[in-house]
ChimeraX commands (.cxc) that place a marker at each C-alpha (Angstrom):
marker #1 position 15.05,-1.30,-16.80 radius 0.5
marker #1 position 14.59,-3.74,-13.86 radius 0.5
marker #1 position 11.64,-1.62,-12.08 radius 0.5
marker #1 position 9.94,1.91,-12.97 radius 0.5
marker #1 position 10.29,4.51,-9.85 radius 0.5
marker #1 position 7.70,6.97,-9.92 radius 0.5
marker #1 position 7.20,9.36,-6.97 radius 0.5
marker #1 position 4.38,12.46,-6.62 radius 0.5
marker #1 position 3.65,14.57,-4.08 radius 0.5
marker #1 position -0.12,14.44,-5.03 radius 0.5
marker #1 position -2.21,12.20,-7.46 radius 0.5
marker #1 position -5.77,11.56,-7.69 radius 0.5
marker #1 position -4.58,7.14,-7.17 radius 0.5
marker #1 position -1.48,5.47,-7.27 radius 0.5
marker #1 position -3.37,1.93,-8.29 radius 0.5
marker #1 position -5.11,4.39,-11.52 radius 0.5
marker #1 position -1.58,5.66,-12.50 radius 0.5
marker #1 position 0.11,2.13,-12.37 radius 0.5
marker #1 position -2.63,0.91,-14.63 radius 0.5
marker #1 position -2.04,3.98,-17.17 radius 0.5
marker #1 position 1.95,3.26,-17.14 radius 0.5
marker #1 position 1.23,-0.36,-17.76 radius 0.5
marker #1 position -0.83,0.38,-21.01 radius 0.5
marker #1 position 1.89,2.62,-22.06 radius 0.5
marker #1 position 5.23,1.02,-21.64 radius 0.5
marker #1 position 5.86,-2.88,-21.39 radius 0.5
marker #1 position 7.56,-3.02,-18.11 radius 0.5
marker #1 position 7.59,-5.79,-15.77 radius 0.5
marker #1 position 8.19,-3.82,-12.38 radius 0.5
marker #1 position 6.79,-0.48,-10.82 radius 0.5
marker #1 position 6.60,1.34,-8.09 radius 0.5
marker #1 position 4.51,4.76,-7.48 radius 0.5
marker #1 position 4.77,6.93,-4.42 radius 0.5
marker #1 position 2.44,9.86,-3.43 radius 0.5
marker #1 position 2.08,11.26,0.07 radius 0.5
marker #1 position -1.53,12.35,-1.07 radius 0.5
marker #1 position -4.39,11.29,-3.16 radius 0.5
marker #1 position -7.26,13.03,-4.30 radius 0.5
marker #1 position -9.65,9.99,-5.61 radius 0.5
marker #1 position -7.79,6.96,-3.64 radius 0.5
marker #1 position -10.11,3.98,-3.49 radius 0.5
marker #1 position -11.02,0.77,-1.33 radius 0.5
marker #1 position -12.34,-2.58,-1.84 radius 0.5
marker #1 position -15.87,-2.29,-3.35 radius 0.5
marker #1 position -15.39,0.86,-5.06 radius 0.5
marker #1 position -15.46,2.58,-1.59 radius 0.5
marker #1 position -12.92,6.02,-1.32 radius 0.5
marker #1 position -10.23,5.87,0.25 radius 0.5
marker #1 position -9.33,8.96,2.47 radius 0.5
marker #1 position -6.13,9.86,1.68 radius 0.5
marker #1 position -4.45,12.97,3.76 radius 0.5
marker #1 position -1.59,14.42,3.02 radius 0.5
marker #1 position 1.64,13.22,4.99 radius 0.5
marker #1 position 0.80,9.49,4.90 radius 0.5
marker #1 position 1.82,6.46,2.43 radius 0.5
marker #1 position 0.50,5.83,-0.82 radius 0.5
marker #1 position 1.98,3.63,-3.33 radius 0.5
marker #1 position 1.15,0.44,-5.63 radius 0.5
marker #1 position 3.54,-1.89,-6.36 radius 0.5
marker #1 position 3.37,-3.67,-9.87 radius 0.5
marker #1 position 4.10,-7.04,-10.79 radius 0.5
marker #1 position 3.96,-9.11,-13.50 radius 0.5
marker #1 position 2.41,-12.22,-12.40 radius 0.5
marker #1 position 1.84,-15.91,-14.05 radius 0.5
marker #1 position -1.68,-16.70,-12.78 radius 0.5
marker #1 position -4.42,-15.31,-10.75 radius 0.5
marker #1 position -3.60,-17.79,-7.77 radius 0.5
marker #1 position -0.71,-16.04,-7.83 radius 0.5
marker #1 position -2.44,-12.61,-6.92 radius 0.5
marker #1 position -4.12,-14.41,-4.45 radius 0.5
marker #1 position -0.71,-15.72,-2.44 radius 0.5
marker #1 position 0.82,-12.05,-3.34 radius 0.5
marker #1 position -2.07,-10.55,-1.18 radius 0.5
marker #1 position -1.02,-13.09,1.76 radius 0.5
marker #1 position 2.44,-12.28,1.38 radius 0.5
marker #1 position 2.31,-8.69,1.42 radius 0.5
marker #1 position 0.13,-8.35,4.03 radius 0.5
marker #1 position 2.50,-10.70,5.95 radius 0.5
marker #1 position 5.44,-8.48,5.30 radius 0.5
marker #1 position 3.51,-4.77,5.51 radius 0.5
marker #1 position 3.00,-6.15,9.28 radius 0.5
marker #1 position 6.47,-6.88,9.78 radius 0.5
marker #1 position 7.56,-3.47,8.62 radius 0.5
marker #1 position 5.07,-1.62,11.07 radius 0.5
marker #1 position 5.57,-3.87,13.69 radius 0.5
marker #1 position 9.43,-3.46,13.52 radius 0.5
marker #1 position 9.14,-0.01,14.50 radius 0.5
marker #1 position 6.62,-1.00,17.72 radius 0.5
marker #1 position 7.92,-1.21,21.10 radius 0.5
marker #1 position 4.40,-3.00,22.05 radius 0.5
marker #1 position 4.28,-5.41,18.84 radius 0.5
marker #1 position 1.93,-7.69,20.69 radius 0.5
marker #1 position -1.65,-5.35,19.71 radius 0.5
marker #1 position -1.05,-5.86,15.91 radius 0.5
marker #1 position -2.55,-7.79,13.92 radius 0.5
marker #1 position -3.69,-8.98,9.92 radius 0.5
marker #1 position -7.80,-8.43,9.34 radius 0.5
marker #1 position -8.41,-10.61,6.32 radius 0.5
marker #1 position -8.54,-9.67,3.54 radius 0.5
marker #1 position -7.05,-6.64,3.27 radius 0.5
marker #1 position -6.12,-4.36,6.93 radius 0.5
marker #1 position -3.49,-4.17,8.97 radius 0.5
marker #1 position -4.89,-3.14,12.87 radius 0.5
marker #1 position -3.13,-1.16,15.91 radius 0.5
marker #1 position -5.05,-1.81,19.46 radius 0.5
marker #1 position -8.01,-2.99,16.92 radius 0.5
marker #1 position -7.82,0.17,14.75 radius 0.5
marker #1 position -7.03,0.64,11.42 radius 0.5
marker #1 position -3.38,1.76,10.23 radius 0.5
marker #1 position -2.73,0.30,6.98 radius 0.5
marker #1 position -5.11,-1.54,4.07 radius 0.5
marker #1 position -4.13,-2.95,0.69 radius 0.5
marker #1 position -6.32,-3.04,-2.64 radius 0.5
marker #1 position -4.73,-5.67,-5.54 radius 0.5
marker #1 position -6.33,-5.14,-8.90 radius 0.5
marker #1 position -5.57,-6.98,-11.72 radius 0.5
marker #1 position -4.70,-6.28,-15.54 radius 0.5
marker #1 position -3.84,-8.17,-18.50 radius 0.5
marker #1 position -1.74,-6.05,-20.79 radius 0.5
marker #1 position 0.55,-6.98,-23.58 radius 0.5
marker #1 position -1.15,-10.22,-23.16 radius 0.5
marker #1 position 0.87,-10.43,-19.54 radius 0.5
marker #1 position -1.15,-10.71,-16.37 radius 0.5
marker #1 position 0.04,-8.06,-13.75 radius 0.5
marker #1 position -0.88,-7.39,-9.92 radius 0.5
marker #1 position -1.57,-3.88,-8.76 radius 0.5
marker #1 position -1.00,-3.86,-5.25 radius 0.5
marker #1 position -2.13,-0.50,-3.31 radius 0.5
marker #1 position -0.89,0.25,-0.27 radius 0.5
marker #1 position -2.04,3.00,2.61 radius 0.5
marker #1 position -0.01,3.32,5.80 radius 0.5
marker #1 position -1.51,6.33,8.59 radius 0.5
marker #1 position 1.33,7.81,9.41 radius 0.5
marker #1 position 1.32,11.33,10.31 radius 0.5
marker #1 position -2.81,11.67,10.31 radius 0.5
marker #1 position -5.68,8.74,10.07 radius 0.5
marker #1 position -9.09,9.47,8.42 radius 0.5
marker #1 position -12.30,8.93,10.41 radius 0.5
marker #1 position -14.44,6.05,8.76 radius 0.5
marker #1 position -17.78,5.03,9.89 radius 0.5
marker #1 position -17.07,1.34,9.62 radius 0.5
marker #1 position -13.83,0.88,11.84 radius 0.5
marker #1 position -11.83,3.51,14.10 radius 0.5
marker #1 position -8.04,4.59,13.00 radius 0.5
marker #1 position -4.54,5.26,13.87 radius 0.5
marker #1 position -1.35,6.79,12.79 radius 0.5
marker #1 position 2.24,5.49,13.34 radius 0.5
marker #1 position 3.52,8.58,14.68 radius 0.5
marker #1 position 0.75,8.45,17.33 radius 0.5
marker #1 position 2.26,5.67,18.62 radius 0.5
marker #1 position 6.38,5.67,18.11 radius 0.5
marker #1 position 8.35,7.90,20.34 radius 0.5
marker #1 position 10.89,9.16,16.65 radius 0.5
marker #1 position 8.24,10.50,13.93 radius 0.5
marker #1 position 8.79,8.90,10.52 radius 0.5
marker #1 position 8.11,9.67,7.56 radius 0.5
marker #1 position 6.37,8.51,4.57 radius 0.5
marker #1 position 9.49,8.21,2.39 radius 0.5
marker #1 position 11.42,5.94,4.85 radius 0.5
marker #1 position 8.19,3.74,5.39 radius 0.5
marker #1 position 7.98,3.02,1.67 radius 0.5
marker #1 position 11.40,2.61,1.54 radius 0.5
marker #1 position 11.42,-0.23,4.08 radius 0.5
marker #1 position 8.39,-1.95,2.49 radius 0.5
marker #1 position 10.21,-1.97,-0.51 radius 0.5
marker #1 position 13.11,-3.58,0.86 radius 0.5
marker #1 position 11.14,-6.08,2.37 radius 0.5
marker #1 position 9.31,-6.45,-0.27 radius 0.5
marker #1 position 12.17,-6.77,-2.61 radius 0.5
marker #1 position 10.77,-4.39,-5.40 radius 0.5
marker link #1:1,2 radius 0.2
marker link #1:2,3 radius 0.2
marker link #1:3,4 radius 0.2
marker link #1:4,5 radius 0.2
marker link #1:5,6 radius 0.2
marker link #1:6,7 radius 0.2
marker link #1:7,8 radius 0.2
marker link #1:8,9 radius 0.2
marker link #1:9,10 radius 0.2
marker link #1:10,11 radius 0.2
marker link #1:11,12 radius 0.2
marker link #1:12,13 radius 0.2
marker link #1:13,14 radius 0.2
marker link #1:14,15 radius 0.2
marker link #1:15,16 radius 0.2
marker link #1:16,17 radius 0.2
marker link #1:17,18 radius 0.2
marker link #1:18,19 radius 0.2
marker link #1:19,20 radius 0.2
marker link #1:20,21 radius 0.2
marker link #1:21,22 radius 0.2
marker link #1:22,23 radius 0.2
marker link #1:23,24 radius 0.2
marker link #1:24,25 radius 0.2
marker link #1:25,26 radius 0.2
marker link #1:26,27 radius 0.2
marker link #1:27,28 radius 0.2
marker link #1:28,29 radius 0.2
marker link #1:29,30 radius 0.2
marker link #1:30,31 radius 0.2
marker link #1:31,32 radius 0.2
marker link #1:32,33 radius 0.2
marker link #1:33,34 radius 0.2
marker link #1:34,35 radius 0.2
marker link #1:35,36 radius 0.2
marker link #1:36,37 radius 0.2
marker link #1:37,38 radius 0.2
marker link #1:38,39 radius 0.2
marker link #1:39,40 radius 0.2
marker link #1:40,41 radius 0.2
marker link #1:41,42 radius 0.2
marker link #1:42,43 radius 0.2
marker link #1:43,44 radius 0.2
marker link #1:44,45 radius 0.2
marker link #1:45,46 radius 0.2
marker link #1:46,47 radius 0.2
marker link #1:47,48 radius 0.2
marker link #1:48,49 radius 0.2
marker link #1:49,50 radius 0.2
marker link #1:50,51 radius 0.2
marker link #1:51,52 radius 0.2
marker link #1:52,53 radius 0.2
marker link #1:53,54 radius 0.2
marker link #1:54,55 radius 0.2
marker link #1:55,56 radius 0.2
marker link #1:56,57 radius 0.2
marker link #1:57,58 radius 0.2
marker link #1:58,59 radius 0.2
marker link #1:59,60 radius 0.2
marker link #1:60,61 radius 0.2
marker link #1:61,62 radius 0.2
marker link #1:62,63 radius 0.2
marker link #1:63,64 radius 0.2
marker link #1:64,65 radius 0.2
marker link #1:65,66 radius 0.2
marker link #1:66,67 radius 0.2
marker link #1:67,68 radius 0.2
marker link #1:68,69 radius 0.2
marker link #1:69,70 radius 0.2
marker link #1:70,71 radius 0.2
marker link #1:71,72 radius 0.2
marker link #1:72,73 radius 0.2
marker link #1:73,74 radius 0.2
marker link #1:74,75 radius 0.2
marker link #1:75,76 radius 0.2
marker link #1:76,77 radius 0.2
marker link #1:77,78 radius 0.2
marker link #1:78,79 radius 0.2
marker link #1:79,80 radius 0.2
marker link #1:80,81 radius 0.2
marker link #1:81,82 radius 0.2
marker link #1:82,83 radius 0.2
marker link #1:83,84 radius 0.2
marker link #1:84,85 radius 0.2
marker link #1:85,86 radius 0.2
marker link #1:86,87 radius 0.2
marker link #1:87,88 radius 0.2
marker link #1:88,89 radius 0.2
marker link #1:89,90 radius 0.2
marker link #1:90,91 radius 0.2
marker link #1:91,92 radius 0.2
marker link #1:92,93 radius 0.2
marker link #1:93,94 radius 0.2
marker link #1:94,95 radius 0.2
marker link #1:95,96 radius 0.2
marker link #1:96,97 radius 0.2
marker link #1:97,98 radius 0.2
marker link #1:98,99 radius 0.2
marker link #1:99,100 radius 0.2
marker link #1:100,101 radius 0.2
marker link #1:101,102 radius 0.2
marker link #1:102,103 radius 0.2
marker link #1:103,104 radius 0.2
marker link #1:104,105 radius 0.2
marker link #1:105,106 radius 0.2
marker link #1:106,107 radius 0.2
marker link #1:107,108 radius 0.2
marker link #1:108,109 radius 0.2
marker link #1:109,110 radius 0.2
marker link #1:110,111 radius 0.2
marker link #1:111,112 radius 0.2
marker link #1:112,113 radius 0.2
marker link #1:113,114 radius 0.2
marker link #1:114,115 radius 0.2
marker link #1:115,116 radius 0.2
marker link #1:116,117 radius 0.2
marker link #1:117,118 radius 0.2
marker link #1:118,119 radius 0.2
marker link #1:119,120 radius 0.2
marker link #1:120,121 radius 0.2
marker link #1:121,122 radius 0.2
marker link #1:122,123 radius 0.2
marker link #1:123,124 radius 0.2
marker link #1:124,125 radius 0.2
marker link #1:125,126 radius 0.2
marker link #1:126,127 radius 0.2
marker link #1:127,128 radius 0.2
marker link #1:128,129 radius 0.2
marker link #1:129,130 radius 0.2
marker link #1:130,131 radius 0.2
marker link #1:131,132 radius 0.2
marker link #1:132,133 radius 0.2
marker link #1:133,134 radius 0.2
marker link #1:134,135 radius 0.2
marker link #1:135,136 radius 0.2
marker link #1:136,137 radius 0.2
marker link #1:137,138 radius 0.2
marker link #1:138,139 radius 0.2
marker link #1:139,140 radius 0.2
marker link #1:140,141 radius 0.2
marker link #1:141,142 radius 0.2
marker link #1:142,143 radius 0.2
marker link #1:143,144 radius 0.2
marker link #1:144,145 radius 0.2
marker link #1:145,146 radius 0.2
marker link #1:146,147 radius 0.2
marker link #1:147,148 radius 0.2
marker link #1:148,149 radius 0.2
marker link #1:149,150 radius 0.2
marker link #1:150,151 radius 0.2
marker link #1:151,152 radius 0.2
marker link #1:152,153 radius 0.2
marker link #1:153,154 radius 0.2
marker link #1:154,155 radius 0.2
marker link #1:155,156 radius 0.2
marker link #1:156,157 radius 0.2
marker link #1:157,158 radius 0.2
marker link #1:158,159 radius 0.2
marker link #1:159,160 radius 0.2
marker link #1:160,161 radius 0.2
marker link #1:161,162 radius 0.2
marker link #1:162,163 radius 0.2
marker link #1:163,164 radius 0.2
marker link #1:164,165 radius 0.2
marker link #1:165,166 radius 0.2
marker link #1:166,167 radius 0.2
marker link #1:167,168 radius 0.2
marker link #1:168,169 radius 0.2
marker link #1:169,170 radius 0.2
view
């Protein structure tokens, strides 16, 4: 099996599942969807607000180092851009927040969380991924966005993950 598809409609955290899944089956690939999350979770052990209707999903690879996970978080926060910014008429007001956010007119539509996890004495990278798309949460720290505030066609969650994961190449 080349990589493990997974898809829910609601989970309590896509990064929590893909670590369960890795201690039960010695996989090298994975993917897990959900369009909601009930205990989704940011850097720092902070919650992550998860409506339904947006993108949830971690991505899992199996990795040779930790400097790896480091240039995976580069990379995919590279690429997660390019995917959101593909579907912007006015690409010019996005931008990368180190580490982890993706920002629309300086407010927040997409963040990643990469755990780590030796297993089967393999190190793998849990990348979690959050696009606003059809609702954003309101967070103290940093105002939001969703895509279908901005785009003139409404997505959906389904096609967003599937064109990160083409990008992506998972």
């Amino acid at each position: 099996m080349d990589t493990l598809n997974i898809y829910y409609d609601k989970i309590g955290s896509t990064n929590s599942e893909a670590k369960n899944i890795l201690l039960r089956h010695n996989i090298k690939k994975a993917v897990i969807i959900s369009e909601e999350q009930t205990s989704g979770k940011g850097r720092y052990g902070n919650k992550w607000i998860s409506k339904k209707g947006n993108l949830y999903m971690s991505l899992v690879f199996q990795v040779k180092s930790y400097n790896h996970i480091k240039l995976l978080q580069f990379k995919i926060l590279k690429l997660l851009k390019s995917v959101i910014s593909n579907l912007l008429t006015e690409k010019s007001q996005i931008k990368v927040k180190h580490p982890n956010d993706i920002l629309i007119q300086n407010r927040k539509i997409s963040g990643i969380l990469i755990e780590s996890i030796n297993c089967y004495s393999k190190l793998y990278a849990i990348v979690g991924i959050g696009v606003n798309i059809n609702n954003s949460p309101s967070i103290k720290k940093r105002k939001t966005i969703h895509l279908n505030k901005l785009l003139k066609i409404k997505v959906k969650p389904k096609e967003i993950a599937k064109k990160i994961r083409k990008k992506i190449k998972i």
